[in-house]
C-alpha positions as a printed Julia matrix, in Angstrom:
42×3 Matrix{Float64}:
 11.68  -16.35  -23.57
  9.76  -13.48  -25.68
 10.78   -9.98  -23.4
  6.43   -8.67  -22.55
  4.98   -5.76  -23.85
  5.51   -2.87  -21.92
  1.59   -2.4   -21.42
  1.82   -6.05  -20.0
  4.68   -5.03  -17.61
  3.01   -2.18  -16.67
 -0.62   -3.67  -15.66
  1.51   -6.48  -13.68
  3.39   -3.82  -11.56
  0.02   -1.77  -10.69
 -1.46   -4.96   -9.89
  1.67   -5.76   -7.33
  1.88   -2.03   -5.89
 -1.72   -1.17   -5.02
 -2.07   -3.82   -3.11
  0.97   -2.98   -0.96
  0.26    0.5    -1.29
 -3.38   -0.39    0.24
 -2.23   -2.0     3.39
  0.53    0.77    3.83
 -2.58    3.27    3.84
 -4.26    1.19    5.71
 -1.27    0.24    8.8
 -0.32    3.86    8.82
 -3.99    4.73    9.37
 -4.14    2.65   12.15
 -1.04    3.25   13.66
 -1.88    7.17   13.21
 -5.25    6.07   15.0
 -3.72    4.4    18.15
 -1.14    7.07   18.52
 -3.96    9.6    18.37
 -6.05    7.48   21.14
 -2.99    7.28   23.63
 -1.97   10.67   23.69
 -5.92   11.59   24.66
 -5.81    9.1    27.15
 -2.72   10.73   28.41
């Protein structure tokens, strides 16, 4: 097995993080959201 080049390696990663790092964003976002809405409500 022929080790990738480290541009290949590199593009792979990104490809696997943003993704996660999206729905992070996104599920801290909300979480910020409903936190927000039950302390008015309280």
């Amino acid at each position: 097995m022929g080790s990738p080049p480290l541009g290949d390696v590199g593009g792979t990663t990104a490809s696997r993080l943003l993704p996660i790092a999206g729905g992070v964003l996104i599920a801290a976002g909300g979480i910020g959201l409903y936190v927000l809405r039950r302390q008015s409500n309280a």
